[in-house]
PyMOL Python script that loads the backbone (N, CA, C, O; Angstrom):
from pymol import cmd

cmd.read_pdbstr("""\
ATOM      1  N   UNK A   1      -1.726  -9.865 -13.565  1.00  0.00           N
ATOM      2  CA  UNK A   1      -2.729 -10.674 -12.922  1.00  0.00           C
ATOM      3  C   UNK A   1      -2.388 -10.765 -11.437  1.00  0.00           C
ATOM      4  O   UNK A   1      -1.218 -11.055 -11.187  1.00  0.00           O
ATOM      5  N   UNK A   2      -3.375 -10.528 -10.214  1.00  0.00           N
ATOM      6  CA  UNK A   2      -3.143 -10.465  -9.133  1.00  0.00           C
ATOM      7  C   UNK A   2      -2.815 -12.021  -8.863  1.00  0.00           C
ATOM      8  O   UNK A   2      -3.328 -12.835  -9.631  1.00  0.00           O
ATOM      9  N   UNK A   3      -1.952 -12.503  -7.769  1.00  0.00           N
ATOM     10  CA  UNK A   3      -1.573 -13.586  -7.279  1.00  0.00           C
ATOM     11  C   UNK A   3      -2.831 -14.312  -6.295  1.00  0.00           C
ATOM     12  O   UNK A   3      -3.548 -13.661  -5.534  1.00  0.00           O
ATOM     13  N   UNK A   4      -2.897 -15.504  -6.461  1.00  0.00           N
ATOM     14  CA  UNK A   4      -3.886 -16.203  -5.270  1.00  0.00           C
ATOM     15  C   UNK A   4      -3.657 -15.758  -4.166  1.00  0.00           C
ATOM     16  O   UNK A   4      -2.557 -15.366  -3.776  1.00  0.00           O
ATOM     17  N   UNK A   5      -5.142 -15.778  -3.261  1.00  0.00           N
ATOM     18  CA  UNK A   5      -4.737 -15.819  -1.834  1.00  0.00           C
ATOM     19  C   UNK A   5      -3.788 -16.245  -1.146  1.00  0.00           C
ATOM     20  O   UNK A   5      -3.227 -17.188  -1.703  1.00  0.00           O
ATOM     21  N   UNK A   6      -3.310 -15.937  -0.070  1.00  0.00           N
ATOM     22  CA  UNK A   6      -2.520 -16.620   0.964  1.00  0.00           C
ATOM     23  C   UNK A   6      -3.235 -16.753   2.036  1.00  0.00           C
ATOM     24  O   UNK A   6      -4.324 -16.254   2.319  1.00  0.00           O
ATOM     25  N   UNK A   7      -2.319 -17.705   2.824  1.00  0.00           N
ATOM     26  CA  UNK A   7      -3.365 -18.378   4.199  1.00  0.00           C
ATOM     27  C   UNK A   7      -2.461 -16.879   5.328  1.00  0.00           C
ATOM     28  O   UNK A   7      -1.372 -16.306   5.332  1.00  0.00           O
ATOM     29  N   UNK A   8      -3.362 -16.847   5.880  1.00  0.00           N
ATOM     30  CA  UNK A   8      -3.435 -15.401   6.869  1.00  0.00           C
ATOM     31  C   UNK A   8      -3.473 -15.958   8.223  1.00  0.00           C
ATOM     32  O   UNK A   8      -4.497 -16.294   8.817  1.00  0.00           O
ATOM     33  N   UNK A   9      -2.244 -16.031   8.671  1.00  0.00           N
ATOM     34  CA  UNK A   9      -1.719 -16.717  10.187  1.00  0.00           C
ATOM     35  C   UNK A   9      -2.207 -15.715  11.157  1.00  0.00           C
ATOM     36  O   UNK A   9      -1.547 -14.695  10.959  1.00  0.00           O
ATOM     37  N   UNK A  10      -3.210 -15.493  12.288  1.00  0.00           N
ATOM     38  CA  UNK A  10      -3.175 -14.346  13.168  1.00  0.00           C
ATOM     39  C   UNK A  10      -1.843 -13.920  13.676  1.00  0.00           C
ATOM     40  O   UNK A  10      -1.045 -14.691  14.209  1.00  0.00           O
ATOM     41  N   UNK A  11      -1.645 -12.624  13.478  1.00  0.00           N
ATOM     42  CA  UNK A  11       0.183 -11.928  13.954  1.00  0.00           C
ATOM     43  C   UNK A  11       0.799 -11.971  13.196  1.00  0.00           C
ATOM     44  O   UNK A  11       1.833 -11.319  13.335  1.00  0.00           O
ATOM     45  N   UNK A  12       0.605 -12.797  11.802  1.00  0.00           N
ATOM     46  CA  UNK A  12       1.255 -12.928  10.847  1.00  0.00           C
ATOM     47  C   UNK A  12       1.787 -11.106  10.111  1.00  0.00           C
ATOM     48  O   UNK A  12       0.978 -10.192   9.951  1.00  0.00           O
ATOM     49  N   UNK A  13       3.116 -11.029   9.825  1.00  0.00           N
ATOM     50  CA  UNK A  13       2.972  -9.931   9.339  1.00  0.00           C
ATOM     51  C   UNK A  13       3.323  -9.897   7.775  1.00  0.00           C
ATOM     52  O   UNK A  13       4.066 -10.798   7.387  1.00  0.00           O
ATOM     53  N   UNK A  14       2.847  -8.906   6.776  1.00  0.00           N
ATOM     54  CA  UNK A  14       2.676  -9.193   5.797  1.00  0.00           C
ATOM     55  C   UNK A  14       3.544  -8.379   5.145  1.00  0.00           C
ATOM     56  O   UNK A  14       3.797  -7.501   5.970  1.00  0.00           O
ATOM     57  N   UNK A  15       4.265  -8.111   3.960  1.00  0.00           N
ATOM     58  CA  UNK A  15       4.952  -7.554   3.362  1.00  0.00           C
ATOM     59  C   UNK A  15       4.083  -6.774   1.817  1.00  0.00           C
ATOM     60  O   UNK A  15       3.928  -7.376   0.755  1.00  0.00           O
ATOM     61  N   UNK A  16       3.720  -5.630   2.040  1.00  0.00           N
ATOM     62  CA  UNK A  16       2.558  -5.111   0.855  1.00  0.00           C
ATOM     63  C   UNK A  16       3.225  -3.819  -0.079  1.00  0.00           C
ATOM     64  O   UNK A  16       3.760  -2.761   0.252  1.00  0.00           O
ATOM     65  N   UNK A  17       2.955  -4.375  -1.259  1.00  0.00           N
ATOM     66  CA  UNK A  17       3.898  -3.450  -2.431  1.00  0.00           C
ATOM     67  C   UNK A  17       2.264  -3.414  -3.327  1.00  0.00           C
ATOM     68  O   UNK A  17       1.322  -4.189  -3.487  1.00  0.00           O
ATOM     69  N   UNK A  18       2.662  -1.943  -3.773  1.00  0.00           N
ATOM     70  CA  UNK A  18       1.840  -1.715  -4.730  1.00  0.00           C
ATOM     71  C   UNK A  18       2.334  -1.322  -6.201  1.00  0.00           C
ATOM     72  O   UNK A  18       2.434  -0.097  -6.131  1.00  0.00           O
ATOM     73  N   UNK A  19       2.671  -1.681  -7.403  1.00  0.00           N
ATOM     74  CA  UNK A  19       3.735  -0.907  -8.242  1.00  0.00           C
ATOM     75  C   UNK A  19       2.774  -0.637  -9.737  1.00  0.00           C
ATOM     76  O   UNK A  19       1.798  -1.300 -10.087  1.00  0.00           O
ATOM     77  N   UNK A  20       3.272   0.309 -10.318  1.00  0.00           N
ATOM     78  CA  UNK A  20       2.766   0.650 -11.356  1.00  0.00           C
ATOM     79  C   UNK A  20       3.340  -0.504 -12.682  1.00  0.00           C
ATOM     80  O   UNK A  20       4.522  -0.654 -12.993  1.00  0.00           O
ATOM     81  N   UNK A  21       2.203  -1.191 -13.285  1.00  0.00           N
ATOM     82  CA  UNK A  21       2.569  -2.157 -14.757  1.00  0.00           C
ATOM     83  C   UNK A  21       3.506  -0.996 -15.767  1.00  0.00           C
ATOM     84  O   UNK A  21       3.360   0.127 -16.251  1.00  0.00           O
ATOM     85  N   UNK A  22       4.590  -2.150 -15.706  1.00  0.00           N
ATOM     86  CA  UNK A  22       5.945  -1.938 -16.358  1.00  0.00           C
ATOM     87  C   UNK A  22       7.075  -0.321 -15.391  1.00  0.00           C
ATOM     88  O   UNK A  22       8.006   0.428 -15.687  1.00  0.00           O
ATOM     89  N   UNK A  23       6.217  -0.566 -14.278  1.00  0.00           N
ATOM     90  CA  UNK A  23       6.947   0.064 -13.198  1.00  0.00           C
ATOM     91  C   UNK A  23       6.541   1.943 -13.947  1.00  0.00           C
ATOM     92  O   UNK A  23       7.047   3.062 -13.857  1.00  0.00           O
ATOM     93  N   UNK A  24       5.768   1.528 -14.400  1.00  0.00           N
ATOM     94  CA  UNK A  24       5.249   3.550 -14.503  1.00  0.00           C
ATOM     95  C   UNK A  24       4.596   3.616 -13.667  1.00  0.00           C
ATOM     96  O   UNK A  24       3.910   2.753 -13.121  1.00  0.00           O
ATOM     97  N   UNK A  25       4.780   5.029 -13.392  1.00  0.00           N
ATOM     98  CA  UNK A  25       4.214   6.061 -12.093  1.00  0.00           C
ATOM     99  C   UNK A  25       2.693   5.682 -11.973  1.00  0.00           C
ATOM    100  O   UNK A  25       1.969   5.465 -12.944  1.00  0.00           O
ATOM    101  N   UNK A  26       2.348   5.636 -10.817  1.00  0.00           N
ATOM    102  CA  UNK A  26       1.491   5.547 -10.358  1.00  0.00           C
ATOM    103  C   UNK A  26       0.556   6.607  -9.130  1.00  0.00           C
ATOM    104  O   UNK A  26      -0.375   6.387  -8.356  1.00  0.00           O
ATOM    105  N   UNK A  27       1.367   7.770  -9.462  1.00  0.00           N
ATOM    106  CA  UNK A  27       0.874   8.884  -8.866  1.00  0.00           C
ATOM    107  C   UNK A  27       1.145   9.743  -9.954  1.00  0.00           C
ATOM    108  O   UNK A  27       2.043   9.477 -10.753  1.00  0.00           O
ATOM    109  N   UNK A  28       0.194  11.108 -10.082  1.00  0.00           N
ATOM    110  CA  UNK A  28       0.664  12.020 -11.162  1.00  0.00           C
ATOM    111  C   UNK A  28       1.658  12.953 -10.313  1.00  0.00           C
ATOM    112  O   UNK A  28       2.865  13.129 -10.481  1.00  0.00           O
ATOM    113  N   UNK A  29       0.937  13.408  -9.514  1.00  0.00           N
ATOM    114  CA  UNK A  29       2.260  14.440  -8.594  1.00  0.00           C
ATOM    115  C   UNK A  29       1.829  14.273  -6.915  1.00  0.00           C
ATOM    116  O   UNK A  29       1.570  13.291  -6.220  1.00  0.00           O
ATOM    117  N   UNK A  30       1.895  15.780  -6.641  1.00  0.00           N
ATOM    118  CA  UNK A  30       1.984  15.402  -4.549  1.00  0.00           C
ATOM    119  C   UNK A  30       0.843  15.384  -3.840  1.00  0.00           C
ATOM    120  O   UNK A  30       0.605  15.023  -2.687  1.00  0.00           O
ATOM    121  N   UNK A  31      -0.042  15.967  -4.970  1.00  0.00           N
ATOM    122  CA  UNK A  31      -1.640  15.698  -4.413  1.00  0.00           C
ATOM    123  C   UNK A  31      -1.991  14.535  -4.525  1.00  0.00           C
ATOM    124  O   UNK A  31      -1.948  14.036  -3.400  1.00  0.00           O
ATOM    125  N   UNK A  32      -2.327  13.796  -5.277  1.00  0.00           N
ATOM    126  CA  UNK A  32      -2.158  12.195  -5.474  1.00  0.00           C
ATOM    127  C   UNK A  32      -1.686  11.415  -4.210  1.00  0.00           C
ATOM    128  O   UNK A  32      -2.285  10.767  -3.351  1.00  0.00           O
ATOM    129  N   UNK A  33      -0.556  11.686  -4.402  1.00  0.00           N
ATOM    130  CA  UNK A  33       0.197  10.987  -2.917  1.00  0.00           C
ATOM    131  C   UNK A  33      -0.813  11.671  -2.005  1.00  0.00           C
ATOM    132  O   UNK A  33      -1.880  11.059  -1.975  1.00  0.00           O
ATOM    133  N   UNK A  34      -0.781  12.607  -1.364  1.00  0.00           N
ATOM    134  CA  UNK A  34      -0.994  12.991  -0.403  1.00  0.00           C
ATOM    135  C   UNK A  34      -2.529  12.470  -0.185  1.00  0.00           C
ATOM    136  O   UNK A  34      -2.731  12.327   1.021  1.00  0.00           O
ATOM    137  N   UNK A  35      -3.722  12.127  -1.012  1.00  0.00           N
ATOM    138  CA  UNK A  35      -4.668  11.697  -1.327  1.00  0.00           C
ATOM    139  C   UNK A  35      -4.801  10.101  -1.139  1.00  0.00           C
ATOM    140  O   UNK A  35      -5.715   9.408  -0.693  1.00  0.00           O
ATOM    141  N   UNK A  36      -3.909   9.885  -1.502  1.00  0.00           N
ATOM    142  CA  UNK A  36      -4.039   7.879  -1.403  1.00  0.00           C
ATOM    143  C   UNK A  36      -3.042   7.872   0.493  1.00  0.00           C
ATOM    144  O   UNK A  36      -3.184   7.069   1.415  1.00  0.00           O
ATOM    145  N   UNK A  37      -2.560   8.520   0.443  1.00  0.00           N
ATOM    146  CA  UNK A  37      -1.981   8.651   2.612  1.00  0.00           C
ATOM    147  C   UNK A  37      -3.285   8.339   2.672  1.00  0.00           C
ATOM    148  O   UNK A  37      -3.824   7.239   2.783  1.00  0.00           O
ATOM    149  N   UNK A  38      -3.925   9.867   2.553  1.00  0.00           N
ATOM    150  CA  UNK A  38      -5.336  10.017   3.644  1.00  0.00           C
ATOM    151  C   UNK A  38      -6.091   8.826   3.504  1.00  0.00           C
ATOM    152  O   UNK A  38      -6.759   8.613   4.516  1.00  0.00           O
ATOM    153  N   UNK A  39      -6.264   7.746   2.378  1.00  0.00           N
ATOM    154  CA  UNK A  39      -7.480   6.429   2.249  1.00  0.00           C
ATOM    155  C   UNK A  39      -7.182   5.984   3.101  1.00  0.00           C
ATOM    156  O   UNK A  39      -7.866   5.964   4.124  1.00  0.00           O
ATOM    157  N   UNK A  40      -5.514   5.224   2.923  1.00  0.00           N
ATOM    158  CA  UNK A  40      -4.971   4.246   3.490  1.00  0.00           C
ATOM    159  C   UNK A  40      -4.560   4.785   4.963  1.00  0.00           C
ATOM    160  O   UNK A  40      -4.084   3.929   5.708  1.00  0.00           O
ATOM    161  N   UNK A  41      -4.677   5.993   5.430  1.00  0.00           N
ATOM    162  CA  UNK A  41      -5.193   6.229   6.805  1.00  0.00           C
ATOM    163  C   UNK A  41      -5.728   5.632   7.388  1.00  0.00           C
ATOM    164  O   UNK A  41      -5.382   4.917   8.328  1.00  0.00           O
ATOM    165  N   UNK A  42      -7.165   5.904   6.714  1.00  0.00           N
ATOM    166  CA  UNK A  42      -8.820   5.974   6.599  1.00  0.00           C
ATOM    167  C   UNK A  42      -8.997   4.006   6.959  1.00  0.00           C
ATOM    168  O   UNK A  42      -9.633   3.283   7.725  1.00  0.00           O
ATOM    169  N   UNK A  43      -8.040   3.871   5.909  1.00  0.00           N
ATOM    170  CA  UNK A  43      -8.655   2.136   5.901  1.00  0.00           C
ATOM    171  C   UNK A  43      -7.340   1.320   7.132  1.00  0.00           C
ATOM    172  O   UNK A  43      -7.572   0.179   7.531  1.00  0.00           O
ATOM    173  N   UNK A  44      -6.475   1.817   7.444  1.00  0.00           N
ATOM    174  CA  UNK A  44      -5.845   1.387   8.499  1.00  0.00           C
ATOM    175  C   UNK A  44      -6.912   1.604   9.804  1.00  0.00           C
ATOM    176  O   UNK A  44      -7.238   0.618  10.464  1.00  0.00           O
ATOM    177  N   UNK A  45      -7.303   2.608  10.051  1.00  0.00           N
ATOM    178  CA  UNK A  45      -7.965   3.224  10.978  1.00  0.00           C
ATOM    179  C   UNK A  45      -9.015   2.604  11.603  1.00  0.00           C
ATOM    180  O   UNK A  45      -9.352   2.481  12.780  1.00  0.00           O
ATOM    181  N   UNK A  46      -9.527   2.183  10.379  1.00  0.00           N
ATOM    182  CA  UNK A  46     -11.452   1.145  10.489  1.00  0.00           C
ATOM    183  C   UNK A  46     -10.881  -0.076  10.473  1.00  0.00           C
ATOM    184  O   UNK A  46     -11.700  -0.910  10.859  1.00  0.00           O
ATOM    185  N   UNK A  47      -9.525  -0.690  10.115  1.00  0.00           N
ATOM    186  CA  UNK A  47      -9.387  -2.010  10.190  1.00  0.00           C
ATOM    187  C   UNK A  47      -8.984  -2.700  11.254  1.00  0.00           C
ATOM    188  O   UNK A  47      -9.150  -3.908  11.423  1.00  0.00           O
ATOM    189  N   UNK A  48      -8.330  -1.774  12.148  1.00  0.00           N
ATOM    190  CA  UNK A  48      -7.009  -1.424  13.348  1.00  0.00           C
ATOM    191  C   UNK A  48      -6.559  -2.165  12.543  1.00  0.00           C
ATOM    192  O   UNK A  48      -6.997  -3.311  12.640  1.00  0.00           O
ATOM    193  N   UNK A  49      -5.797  -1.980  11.708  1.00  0.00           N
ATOM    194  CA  UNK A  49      -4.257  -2.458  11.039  1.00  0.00           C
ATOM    195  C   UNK A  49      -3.124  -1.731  11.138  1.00  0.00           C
ATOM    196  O   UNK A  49      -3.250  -0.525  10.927  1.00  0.00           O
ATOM    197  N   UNK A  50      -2.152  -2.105  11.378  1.00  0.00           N
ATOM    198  CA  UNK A  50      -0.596  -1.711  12.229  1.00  0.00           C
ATOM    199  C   UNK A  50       0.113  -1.454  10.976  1.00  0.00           C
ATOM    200  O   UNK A  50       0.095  -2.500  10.328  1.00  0.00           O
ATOM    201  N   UNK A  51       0.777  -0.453  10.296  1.00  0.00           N
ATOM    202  CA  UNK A  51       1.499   0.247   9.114  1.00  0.00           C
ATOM    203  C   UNK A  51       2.592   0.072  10.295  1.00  0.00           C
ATOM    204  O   UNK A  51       2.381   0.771  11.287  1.00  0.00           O
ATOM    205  N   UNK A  52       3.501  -0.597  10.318  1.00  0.00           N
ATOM    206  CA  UNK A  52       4.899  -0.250  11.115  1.00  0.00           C
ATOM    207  C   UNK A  52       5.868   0.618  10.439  1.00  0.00           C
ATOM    208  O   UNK A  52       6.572   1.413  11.062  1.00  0.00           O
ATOM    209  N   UNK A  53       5.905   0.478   9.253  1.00  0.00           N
ATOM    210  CA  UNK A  53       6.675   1.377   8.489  1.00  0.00           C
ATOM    211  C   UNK A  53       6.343   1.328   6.496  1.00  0.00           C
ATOM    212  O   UNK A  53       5.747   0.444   5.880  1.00  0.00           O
ATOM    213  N   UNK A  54       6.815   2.272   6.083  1.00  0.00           N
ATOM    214  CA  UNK A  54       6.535   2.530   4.418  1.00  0.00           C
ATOM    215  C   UNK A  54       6.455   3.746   4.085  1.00  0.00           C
ATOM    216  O   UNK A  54       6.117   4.802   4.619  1.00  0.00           O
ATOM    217  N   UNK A  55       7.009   3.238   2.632  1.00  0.00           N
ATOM    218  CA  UNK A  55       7.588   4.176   1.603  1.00  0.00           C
ATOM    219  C   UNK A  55       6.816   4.731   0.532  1.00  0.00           C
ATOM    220  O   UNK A  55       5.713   4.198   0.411  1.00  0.00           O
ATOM    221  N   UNK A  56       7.069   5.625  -0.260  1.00  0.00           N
ATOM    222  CA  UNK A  56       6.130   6.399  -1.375  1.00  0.00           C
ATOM    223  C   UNK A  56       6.954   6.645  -1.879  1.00  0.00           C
ATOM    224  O   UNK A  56       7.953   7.252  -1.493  1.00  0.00           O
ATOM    225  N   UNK A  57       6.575   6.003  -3.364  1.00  0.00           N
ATOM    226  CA  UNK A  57       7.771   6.408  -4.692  1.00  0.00           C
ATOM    227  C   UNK A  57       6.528   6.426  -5.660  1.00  0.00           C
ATOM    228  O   UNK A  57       5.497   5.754  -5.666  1.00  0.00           O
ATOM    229  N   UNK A  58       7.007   7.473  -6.509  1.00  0.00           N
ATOM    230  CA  UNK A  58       6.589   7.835  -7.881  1.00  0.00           C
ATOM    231  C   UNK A  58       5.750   6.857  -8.154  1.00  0.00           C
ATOM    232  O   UNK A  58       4.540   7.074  -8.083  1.00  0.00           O
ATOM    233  N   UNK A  59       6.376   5.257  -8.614  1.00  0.00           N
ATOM    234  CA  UNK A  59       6.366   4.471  -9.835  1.00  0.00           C
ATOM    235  C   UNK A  59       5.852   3.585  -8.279  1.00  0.00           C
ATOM    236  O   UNK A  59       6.165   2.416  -8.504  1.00  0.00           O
ATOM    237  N   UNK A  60       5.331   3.646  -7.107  1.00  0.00           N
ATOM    238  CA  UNK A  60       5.049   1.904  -6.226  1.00  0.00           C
ATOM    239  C   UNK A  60       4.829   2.517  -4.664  1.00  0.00           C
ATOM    240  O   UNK A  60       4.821   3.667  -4.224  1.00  0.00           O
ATOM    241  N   UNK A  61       4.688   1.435  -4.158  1.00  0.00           N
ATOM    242  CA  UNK A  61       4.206   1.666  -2.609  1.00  0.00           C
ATOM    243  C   UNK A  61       4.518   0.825  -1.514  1.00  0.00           C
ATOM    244  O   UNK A  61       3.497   0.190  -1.254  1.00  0.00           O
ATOM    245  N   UNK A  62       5.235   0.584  -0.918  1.00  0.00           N
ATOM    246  CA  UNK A  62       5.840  -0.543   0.527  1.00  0.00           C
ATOM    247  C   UNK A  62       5.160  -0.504   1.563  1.00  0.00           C
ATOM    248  O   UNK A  62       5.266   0.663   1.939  1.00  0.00           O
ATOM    249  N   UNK A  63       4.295  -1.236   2.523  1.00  0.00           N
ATOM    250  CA  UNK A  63       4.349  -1.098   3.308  1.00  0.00           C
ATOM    251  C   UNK A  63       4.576  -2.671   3.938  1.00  0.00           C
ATOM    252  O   UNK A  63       4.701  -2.838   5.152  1.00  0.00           O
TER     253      UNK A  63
END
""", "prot")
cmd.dss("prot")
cmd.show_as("cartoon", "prot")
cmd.util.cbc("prot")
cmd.orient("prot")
């Protein structure tokens, strides 16, 4: 079940994980990955939202 909102401070920076239920993969292989980059490009891009840094694993997602 996703968690309630949080209150969204302007500058506030946020800590964003994405993980697969019971920590299974959540990509099948490198196209996948390479496919969910290009969205979250896409949706950084149109949002101006700042990715300072993050990771790509199998089984989750950091940024």
């Amino acid at each position: 079940m996703p968690r309630s909102s949080r209150i969204d401070a302007p500058g506030a920076l946020h800590h964003i994980i994405i993980r697969g239920i019971e920590r299974r993969k959540i990509f099948r292989d490198d196209s996948d990955k390479k496919n969910f980059l290009e969205r979250l490009k896409k949706v950084l891009t149109n949002t101006k939202t700042p990715c300072y840094a993050w990771v790509l694993m199998d089984n989750h997602f950091l940024c």
